[in-house]
C-alpha atoms as one frame of an Amber mdcrd trajectory, in Angstrom:
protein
 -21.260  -4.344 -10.141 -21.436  -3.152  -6.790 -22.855   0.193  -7.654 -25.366
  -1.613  -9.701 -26.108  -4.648  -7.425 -27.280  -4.203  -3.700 -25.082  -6.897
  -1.603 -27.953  -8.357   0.164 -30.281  -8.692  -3.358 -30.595  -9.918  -6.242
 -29.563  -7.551  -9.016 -30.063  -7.009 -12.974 -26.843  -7.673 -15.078 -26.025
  -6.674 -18.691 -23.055  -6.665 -20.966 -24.478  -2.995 -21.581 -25.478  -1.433
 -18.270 -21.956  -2.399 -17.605 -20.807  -0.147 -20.253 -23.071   2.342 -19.473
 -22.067   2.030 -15.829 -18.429   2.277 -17.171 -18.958   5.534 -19.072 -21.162
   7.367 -17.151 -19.584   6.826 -13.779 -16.267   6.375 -14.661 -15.512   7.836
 -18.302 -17.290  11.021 -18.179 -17.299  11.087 -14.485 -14.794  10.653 -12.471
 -11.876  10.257 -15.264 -13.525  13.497 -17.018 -13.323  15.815 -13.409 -10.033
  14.266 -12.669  -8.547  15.458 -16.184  -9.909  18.667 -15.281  -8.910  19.660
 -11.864  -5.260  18.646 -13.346  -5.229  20.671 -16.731  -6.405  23.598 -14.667
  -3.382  23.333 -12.026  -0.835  22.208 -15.112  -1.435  25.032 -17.086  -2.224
  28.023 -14.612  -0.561  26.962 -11.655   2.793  24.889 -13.011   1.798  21.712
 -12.071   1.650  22.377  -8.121  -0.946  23.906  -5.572  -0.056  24.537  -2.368
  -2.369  23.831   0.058  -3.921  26.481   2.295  -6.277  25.531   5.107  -8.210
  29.160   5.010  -8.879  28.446   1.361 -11.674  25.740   2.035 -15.028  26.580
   1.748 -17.146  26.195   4.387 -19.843  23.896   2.630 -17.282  21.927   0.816
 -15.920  20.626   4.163 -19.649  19.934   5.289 -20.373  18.017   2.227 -17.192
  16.026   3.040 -18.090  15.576   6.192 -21.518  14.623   5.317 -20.431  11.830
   2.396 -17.928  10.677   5.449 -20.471  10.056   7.568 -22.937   8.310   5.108
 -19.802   6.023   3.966 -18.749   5.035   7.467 -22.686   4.043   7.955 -23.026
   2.204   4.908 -19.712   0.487   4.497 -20.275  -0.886   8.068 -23.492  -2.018
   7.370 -21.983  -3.656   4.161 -24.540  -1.340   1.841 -21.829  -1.226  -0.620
 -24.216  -0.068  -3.570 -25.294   2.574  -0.668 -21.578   3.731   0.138 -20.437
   3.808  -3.414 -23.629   6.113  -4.275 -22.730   8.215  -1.535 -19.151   8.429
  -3.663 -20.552   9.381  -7.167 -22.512  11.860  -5.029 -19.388  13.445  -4.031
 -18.105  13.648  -7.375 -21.221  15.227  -8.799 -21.093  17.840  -5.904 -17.418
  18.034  -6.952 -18.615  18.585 -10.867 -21.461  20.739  -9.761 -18.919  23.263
  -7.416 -16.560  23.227 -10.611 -19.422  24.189 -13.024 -20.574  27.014 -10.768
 -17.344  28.352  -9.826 -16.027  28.224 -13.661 -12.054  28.319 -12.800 -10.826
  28.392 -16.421 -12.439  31.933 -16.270 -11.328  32.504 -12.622  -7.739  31.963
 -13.745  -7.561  35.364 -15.499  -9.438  37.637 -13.480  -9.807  36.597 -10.105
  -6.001  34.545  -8.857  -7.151  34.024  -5.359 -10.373  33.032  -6.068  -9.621
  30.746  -8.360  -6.921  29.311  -5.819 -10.081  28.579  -3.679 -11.365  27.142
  -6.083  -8.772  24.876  -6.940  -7.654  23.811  -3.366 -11.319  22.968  -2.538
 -11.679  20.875  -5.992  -8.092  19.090  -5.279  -9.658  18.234  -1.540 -13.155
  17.260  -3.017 -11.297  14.899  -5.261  -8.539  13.542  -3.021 -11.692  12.635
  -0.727 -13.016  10.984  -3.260  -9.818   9.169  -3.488  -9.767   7.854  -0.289
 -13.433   6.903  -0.566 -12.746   5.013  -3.163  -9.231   2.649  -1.931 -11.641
  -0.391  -0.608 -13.318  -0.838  -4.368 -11.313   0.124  -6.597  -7.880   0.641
  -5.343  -5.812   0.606  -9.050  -8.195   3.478  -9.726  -7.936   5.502  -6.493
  -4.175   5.365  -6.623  -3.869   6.574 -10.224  -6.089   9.806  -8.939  -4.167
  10.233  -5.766  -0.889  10.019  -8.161  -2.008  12.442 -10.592  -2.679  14.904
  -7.940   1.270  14.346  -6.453  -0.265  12.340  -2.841   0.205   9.149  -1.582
  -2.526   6.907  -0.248  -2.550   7.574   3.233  -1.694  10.825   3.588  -3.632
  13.574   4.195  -2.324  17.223   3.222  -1.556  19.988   5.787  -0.959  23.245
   5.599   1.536  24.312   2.614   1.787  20.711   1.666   2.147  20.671  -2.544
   0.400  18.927  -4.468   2.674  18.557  -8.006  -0.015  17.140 -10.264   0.955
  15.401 -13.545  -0.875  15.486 -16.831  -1.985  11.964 -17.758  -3.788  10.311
 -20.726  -7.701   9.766 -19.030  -8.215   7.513 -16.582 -10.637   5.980 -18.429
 -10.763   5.453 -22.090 -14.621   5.191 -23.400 -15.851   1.885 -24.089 -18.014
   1.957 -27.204 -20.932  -0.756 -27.609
């Protein structure tokens, strides 16, 4: 609703842009590029990346630093719809970075790329993470557990992130 709904309008409700909300955003979305990221590290990394500071990309950490700053902007100027937008646009950059990189053929032929790859996706998704605490918290937890971090913490050098293999985050809603 808040994605949908600017806080300081009126808005347009329905049983199905809800569930079109729900399984575009959060079905095929988020749940889909969290499911991902993990089956990647489960299978070719055994369930753990270590994290390596020199392994982020340059423009990922400007991206994050750009969706930071539009999120402190808009959540202070309670622009929810605004900050959560700012969120899915995150995740599509995170989708997009994924889709261009291609890991699952990185994985066989290129091991340090593809551990680039991976350790910018896991920080692309933990910020989404974060991002996401205030709204939906249930939901932001659940990502930060899959990917072995607590809320609150942010990862350092060699920390490890020991992912674990869930059903999806969030089943398709059919209507």
């Amino acid at each position: 609703l808040l994605r949908e709904i600017p806080s300081d309008e009126d808005g347009d409700f329905s049983e199905k842009k809800l569930i079109a909300r729900y399984n575009g955003d959060l079905a095929n979305g988020l749940g889909n590029l969290t499911s991902r990221i993990v089956t990647l590290i489960d299978k070719n990394l055994d369930a753990e990346l270590i994290y390596k500071e020199n392994f982020v990309d340059a423009n990922v950490a400007l991206k994050i630093s750009e969706i930071a700053d539009t999120y402190q902007r808009t959540i202070g100027n309670f622009k929810f719809h605004e900050t959560l937008a700012a969120i899915w646009e995150l995740i599509s950059f995170t989708d997009k970075y994924m889709n261009d990189r291609k890991p699952w053929a990185e994985a066989s032929t290129n091991a340090e790329g593809f551990l680039t790859t991976m350790t910018n996706l896991v920080m692309l998704l933990h910020n989404v993470s974060r991002m996401l605490l205030p709204f939906m918290p249930q939901t932001a937890e659940r990502v930060m557990n899959v990917l072995g971090i607590e809320p609150g913490i942010d990862p350092v050098e060699n920390f490890k992130f020991a992912v674990t293999k869930t059903a999806g985050i969030f089943p398709r809603i059919e209507g």
